[in-house]
Each structure stands twice: as structure tokens, then as C-alpha cells.
C-alpha positions as CSV (number, residue, x, y, z in Angstrom):
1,X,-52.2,-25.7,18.2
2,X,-50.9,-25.4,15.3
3,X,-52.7,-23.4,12.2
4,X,-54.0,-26.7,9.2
5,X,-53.0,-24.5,6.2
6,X,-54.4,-25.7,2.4
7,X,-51.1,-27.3,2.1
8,X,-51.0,-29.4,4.7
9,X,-54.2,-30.5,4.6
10,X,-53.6,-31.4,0.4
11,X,-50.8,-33.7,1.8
12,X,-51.9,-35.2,4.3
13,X,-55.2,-36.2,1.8
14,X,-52.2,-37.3,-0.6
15,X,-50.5,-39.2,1.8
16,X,-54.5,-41.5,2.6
17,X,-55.0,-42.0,-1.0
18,X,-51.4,-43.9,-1.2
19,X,-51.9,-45.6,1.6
20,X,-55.4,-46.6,0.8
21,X,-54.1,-48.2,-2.7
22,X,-52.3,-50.3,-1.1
23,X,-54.8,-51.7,1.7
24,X,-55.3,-55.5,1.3
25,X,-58.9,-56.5,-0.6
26,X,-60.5,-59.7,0.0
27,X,-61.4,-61.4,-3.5
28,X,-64.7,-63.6,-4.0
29,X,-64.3,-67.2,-4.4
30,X,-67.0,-70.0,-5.7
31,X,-69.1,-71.6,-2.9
32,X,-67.7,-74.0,-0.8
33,X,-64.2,-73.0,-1.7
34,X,-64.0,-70.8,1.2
35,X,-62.4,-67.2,0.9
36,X,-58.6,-65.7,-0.2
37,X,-57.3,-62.7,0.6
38,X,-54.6,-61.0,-1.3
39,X,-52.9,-57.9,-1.8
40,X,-54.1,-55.6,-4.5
41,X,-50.8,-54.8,-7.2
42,X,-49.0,-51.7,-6.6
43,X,-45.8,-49.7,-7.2
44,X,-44.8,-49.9,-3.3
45,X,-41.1,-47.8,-4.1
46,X,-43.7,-45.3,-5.3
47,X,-45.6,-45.2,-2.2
48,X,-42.2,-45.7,0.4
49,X,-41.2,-42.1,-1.6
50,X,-44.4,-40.5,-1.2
51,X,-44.1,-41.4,3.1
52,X,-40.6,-41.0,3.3
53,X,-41.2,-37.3,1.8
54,X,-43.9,-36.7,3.9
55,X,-42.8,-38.1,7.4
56,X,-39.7,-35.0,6.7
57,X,-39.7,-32.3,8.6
58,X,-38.9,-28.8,6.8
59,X,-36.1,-26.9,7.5
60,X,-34.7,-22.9,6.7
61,X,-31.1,-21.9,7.1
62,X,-28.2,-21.0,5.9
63,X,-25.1,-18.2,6.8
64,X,-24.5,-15.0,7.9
65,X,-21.3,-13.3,6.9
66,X,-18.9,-10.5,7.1
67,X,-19.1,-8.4,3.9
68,X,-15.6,-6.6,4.2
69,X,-17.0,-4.5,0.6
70,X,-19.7,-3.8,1.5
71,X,-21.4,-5.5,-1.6
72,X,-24.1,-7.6,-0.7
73,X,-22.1,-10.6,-1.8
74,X,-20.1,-13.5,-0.7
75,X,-16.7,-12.9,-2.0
76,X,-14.1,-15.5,-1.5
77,X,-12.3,-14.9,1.9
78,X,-15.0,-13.2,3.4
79,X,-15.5,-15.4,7.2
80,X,-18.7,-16.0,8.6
81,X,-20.0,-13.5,11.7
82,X,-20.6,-15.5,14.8
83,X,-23.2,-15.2,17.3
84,X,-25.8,-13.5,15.4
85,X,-29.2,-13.5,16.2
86,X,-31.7,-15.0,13.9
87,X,-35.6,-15.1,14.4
88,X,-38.2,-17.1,12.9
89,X,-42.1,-15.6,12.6
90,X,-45.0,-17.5,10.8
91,X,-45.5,-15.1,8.8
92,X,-44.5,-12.8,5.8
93,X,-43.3,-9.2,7.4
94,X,-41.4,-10.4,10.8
95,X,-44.6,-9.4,12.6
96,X,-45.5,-10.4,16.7
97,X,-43.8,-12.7,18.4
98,X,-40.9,-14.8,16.6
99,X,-41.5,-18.6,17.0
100,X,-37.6,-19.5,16.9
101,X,-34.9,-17.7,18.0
102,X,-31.2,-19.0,17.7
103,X,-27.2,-17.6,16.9
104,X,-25.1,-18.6,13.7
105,X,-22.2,-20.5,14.6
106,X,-18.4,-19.7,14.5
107,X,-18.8,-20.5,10.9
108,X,-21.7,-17.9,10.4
109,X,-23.9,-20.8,9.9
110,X,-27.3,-21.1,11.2
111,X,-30.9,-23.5,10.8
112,X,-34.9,-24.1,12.1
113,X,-35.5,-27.2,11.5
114,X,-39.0,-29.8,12.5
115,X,-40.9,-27.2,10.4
116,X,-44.4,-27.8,9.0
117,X,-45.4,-26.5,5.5
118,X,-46.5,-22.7,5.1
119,X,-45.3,-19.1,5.5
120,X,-42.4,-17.9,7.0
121,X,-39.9,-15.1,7.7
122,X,-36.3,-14.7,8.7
123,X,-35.1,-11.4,11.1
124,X,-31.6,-11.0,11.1
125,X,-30.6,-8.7,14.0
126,X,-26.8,-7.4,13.7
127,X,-24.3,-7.5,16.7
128,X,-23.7,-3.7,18.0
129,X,-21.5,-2.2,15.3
130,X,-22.4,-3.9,12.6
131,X,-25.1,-2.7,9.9
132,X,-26.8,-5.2,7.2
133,X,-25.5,-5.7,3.5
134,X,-27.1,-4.1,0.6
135,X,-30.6,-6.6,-0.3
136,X,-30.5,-8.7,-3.3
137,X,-27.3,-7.7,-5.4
138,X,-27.2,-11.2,-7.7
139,X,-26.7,-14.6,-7.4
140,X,-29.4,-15.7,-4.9
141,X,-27.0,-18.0,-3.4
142,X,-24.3,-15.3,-2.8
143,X,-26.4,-12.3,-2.6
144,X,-27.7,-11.0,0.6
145,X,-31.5,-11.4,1.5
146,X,-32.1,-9.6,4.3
147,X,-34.0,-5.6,4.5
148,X,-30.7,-3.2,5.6
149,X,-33.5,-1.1,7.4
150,X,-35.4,-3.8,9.3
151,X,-33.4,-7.2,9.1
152,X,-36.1,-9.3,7.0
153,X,-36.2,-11.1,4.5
154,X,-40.0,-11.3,3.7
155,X,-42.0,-13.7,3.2
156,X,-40.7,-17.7,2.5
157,X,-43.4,-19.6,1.3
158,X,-42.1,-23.5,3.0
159,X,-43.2,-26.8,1.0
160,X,-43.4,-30.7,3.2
161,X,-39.9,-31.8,3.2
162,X,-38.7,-29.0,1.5
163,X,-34.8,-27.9,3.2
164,X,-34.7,-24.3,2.0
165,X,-31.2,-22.9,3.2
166,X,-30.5,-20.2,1.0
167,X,-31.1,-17.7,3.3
168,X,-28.3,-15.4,3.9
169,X,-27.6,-11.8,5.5
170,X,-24.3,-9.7,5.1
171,X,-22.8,-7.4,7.9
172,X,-20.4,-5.1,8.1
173,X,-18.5,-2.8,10.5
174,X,-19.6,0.2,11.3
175,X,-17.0,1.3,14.1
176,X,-14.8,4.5,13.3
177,X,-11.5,6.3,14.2
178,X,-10.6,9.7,13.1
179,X,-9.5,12.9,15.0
180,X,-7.9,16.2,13.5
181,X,-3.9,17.4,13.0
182,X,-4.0,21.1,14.3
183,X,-1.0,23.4,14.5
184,X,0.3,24.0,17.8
185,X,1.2,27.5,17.9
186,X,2.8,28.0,21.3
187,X,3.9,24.6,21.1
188,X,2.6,22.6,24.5
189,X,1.2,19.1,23.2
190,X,-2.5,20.9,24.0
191,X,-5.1,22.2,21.8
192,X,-5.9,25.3,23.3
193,X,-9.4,27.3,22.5
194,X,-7.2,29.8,19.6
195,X,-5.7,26.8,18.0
196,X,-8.2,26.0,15.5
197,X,-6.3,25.7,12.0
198,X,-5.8,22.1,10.6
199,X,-2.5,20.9,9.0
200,X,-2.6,19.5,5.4
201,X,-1.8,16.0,4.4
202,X,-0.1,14.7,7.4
203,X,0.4,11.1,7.0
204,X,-1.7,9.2,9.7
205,X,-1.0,5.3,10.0
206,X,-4.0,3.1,11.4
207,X,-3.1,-0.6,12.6
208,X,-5.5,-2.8,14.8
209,X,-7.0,-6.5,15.4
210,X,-10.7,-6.2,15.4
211,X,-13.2,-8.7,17.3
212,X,-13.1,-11.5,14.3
213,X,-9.6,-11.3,14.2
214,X,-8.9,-9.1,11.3
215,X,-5.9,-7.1,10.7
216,X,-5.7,-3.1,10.0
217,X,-3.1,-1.5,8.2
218,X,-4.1,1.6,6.7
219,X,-2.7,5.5,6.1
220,X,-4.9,8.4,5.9
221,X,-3.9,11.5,4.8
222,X,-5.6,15.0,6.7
223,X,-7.0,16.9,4.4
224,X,-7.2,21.3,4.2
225,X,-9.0,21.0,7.6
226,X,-6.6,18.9,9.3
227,X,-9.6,16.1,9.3
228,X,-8.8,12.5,8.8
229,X,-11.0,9.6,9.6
230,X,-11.0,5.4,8.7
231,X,-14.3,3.7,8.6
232,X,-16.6,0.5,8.6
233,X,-14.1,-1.0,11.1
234,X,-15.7,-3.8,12.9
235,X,-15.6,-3.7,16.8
236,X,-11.6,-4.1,18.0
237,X,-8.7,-2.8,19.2
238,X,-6.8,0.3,16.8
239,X,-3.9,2.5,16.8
240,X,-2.8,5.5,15.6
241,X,0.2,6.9,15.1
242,X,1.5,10.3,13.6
243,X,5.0,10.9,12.6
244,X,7.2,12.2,14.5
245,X,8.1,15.2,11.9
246,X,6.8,16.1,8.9
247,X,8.2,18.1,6.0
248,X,9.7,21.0,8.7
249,X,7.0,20.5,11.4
250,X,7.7,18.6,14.7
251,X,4.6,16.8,16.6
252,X,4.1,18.3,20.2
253,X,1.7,15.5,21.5
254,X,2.2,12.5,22.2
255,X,2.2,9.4,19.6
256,X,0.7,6.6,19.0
257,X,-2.9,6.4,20.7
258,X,-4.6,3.6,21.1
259,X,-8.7,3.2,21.1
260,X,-11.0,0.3,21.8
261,X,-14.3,-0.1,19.9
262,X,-17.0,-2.3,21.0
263,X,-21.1,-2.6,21.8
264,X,-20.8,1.0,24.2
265,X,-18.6,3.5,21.9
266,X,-18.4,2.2,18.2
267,X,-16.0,5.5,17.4
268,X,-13.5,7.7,18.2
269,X,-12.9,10.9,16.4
270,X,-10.6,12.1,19.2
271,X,-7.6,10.9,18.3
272,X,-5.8,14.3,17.9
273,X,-2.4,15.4,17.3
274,X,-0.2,18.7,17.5
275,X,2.7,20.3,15.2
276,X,4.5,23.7,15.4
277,X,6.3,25.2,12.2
278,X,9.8,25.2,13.6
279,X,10.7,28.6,12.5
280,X,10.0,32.1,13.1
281,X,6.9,32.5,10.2
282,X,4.0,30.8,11.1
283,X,1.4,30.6,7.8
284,X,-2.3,30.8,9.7
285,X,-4.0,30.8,6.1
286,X,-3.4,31.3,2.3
287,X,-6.5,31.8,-0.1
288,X,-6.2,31.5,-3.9
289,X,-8.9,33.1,-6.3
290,X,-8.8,32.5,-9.9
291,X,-10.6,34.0,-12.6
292,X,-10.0,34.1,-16.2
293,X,-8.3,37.1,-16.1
294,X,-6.0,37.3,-13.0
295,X,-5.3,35.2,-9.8
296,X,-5.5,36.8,-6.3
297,X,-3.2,35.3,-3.6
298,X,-4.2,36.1,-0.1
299,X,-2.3,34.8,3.1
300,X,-1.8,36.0,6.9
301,X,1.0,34.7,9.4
302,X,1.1,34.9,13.0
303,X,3.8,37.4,14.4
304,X,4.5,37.1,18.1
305,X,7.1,40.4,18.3
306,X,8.4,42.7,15.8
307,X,8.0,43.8,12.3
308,X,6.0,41.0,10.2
309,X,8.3,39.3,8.0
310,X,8.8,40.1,4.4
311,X,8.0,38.0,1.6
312,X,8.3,37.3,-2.6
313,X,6.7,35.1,-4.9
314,X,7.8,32.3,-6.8
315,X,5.4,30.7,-9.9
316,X,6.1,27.5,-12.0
317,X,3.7,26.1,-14.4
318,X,4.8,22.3,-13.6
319,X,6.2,22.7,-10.2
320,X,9.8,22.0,-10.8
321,X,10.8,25.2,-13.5
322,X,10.1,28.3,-10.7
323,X,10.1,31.4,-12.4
324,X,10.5,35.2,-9.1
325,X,7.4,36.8,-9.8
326,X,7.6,39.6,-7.0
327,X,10.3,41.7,-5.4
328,X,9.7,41.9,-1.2
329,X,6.5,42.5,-0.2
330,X,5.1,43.9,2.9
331,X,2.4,43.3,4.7
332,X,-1.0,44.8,4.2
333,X,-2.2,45.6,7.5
334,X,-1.9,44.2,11.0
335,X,-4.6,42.9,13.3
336,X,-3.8,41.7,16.7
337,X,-0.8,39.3,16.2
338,X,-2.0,38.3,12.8
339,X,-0.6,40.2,9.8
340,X,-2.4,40.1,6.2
341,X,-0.8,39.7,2.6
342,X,-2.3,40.4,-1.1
343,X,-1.3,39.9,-4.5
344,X,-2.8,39.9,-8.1
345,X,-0.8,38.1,-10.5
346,X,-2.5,39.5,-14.3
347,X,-0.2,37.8,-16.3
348,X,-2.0,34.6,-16.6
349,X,-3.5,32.7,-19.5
350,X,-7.5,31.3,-19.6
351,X,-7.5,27.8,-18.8
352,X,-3.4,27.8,-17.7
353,X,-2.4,25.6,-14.7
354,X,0.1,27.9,-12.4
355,X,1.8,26.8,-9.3
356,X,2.5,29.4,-6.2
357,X,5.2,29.4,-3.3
358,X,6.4,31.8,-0.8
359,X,9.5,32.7,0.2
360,X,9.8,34.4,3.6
361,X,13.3,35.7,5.2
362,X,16.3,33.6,5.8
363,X,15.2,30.6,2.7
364,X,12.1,29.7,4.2
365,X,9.9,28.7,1.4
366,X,6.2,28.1,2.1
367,X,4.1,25.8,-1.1
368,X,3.5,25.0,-3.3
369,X,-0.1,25.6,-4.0
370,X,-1.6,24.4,-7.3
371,X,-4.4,26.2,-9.1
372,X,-6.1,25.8,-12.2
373,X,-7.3,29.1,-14.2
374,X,-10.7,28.6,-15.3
375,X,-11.6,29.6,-19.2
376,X,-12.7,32.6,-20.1
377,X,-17.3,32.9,-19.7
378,X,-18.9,35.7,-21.4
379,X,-19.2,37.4,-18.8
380,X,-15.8,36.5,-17.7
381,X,-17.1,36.0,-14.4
382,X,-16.2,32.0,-13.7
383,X,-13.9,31.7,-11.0
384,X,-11.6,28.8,-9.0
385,X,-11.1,29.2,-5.2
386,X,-9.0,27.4,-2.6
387,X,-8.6,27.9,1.1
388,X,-5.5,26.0,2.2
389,X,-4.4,26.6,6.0
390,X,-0.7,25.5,7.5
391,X,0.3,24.4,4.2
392,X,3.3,21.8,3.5
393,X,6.7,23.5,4.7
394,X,9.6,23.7,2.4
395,X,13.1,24.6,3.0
């Protein structure tokens, strides 16, 4: 049975006195005449308003949407989400049991309708891979009305007749594909336990057809660790696929790789891919440090057999003018297979922009890396440090 709220019981009191105005009366007449009866005056289109507003039924709706920005507004182009599902709970906080339940439409559309008068709440609960818009960004008819954290809008406070569908929720994908660039040092296509470096800015092309129909087409470029990653994808098929060489390294594993992303695995970071340096120096790691006084270069290479190689330094301030810094320069020390180089470059200006590049044996050049020197503190103790590892390769 149904709760009689203040409202409902003000209406239907409303709705009496109308009717009552309009009851028939019987008038007196002189005796002997008999009796009349007639109809007391009234404004009846006043009264057929005042019924045909009360005889309708409430009703809450509106649309739930896919919010490609992630804005917490309707944007033009932006498709409804299908198959949502939406609860309704008399009251304000989405509390107990809901007393409707349905699923927006393949327009995103949705509605409760033969409501009485009083207080009401809308849950919105997203599809797997999907998280809720940003609450109340603007326009109330564009804007997104649901909690991110819980799904509800609060409470609705519903009048007789009253067809509130302004109620809207925005979701967005939350599926992910990423996966690291390593370099392959004996070359086999597998990441073995040693092979822990990351390749810098390898291009990495992203393509797929998610659940709604939705097209992909996206590059990401690794960054120092070799890392790349493409988010708030909705549920769907992707694919990756990493060139087959890349400014002097050659991919040893295999390419593209395809994923699928849906309610039981909403990402996949294991989309990897391996490259060996096709030449006989193999840069594991090069370290700038830059104060306002000097700028220390530090770098190791892997050396399978034989001497490590030798190598000079080149320095540009624009990264097309390169001025030889160095003459051949040994390595510092040896550990393992790994051998270790320094250098302190002291003729450097506070605040200057210099650009570095190696030159090994044979031509191979290994750069640039850009650094900025930092100006001068009183104590002169500001610094700027980079760690780059398997840097671009240039010939």
C-alpha cells in the first residue's frame, strides 16, 4: 500500500472541492409551483483542466550517454549507451530495495512512468568497463546528474502530472591497452629475465572497433622506459602494431597483436615488442647531469667479445650546427659484459641549451640527447638530470 504523502492528499482535497462546485443544487420555488433543479454556474474548462491534470500519472526519464571527453556533457555526436541499468527507490539517497528497475534503449533512452507524487531517486549502474561522468558540469539538460562514486542522483522531489525527464548520466570507457618496447639484446623475439631496458619513442599504432561501434586510430609514442599505454577505450576489439624498423633497430617479435576487451579483462598491458641495435655497439644507458657550472655525460654499452669500443663527442647548441668536443675516449672500467664511460664538459654557459651525440667506431653515431643548463643558485648547487636508455640510433 502505498505511502498518502501531504501532496497527495492536498490534491486529491483539490480535486473534491472542484468537483463539489460543480454538483447540481436544487432551488426553492413558491408553493404550489412545484420544485426546479438546475445547475449551479461554473467555469467547467477550468474544472476539465484541474481532472485532466490530476487523472495523469507522473513520469521520470530521460538518457544515458557515452561521454567520449569525458566532460560530464552532451556534446554533439556523442551516441547513447544501450542497455544500461537504471533503478528507481522512493526515496532520496538510493536506499533498500529499488521499486523499478529497467535498461535504456539503443538510443540511451530510458523512463518510469504511472508514478504518484513524492520523493524519488535515480541509480545508474554502468556496464562493466565503463565509469560515470563527472556530476553536474552546466546546463542541467546537458550535464550529467548522476554520483561517479555511487550512481545517484539524489533526491527528485515528483509533483501530480509532473513528466520530469531531465535526468541524465554520462559513461565512459575505461578499458586499456599498453605494453613496453624493450631491447632485445641476443635478438630471439623473447624478453628474457636480463632484458630489462626500454627503447625510446618507438612509434606504436593503435586501431580497433569497440562494442558501440566506434573506430580507433591512434599512435603512441614509448617513452625513456619503453612504456606506452592508450586509455578510456570502451569494451572492443584493438590492435597493435609496431614497425617493422625504426631509425637503425629491427623488431624481433612478432607484429601486429590483437586484444579483446570486454566484462572479464577490461586491459591489456602485455602487448610487448622486441628490437636489437643492428650493429656491433649496443648503448644499455646514457645519464646527463647538469649543473650551472659543467655537464657530466655518463653512458655504458654492452660488449659481448673484445676490447669495448672507442668513442668521441659531438655538441650542437641547435641540433643541426655539431661542433667535436672530444678526441677517442676509452672506457672507464669494465664490469661483466658491461663497459662504463664519463665525461665533464666545463665549457658551458648558465642557462645555455646544449645538445650531445656519440660517435662510436666505423660512423655509428648514437643521439642526440637535449639538455638544458640550469642558472646559476647561490649556492650553485641547482642541477638538471636525465636518464635516457637505448636511445634513437643515428647513422
Amino acid at each position: 500500500m502505498r505511502r498518502l504523502t501531504t501532496a497527495y492528499v492536498l490534491g486529491i482535497v483539490v480535486l473534491l472541492v472542484a468537483l463539489f462546485w460543480t454538483l447540481p443544487t436544487v432551488n426553492a420555488a413558491p408553493e404550489g409551483a412545484g420544485t426546479s433543479t438546475s445547475k449551479q454556474a461554473c467555469d467547467c474548462s477550468t474544472y476539465n483542466a484541474l481532472l485532466s491534470a490530476h487523472s495523469t500519472a507522473s513520469r521520470l526519464g530521460d538518457r544515458v550517454w557515452y561521454d567520449e571527453n569525458r566532460n560530464g556533457l552532451q556534446d554533439t555526436g556523442e551516441p547513447g549507451l544501450p542497455a544500461v541499468t537504471v533503478e528507481l527507490y522512493t526515496n532520496d539517497a538510493c536506499s533498500g530495495t529499488p521499486v523499478a528497475t529497467t535498461a535504456t534503449n539503443e538510443d540511451g533512452a530510458y523512463t518510469f512512468t504511472d508514478l504518484n507524487p513524492g520523493t524519488y531517486s535515480i541509480k545508474f549502474v554502468p556496464r562493466p568497463g565503463y565509469a560515470i561522468s563527472p556530476q553536474n558540469q552546466g546546463d542541467d539538460t546537458r550535464d550529467s546528474d548522476a554520483d561517479p562514486s555511487t550512481g545517484c542522483t539524489g533526491g527528485i522531489i515528483l509533483a501530480f502530472g509532473q513528466q520530469d525527464t531531465r535526468w541524465d548520466a554520462g559513461m565512459f570507457g575505461i578499458a586499456r591497452v599498453g605494453g613496453f618496447v624493450w631491447a632485445d639484446i641476443d635478438g630471439d623475439g623473447t624478453q628474457d629475465p636480463d632484458e630489462t631496458r626500454g627503447i625510446y619513442g618507438v612509434p606504436v599504432h593503435v586501431t580497433g572497433v569497440d562494442e558501440l561501434g566506434r573506430t580507433t586510430d591512434v599512435t603512441r609514442t614509448t617513452g625513456t622506459d619503453g612504456l606506452y599505454l592508450v586509455e578510456y577505450l570502451a569494451p572492443g576489439t584493438y590492435t597493435v602494431t609496431a614497425p617493422a624498423n625504426y631509425e637503425g633497430f629491427a623488431r624481433t617479435s612478432p607484429s601486429p597483436l590483437t586484444t579483446t576487451l570486454g566484462p572479464d579483462r577490461i586491459e591489456d598491458l602485455s602487448l610487448n615488442f622486441g628490437y636489437i641495435a643492428p650493429t656491433a655497439i649496443q648503448l644499455t644507458s646514457f645519464d646527463i647531469l647538469a649543473t650551472a657550472t659543467h655537464v657530466n655525460l655518463e653512458w655504458s654499452v654492452r660488449v659481448e667479445e673484445g676490447d669495448p669500443p672507442l668513442f668521441r663527442i659531438w655538441r650542437s647548441a641547435d641540433g643541426e650546427n655539431w661542433g667535436l668536443l672530444t678526441g677517442w675516449r676509452r672506457a672507464q672500467y669494465v664490469h661483466g659484459s658491461t663497459a662504463y664511460y664519463t665525461y665533464v664538459d666545463n665549457t658551458i654557459t648558465p642557462g645555455g641549451l646544449y645538445v650531445y651525440q656519440l660517435e662510436g667506431e666505423g660512423g655509428v653515431h648514437l643521439g642526440p640527447w637535449e639538455v638544458r643548463v640550469p642558472e646559476a643558485d647561490d649556492d650553485g648547487s641547482t642541477v638538471a638530470n636525465k636518464r635516457l636508455y637505448i636511445p634513437i640510433l643515428f647513422r
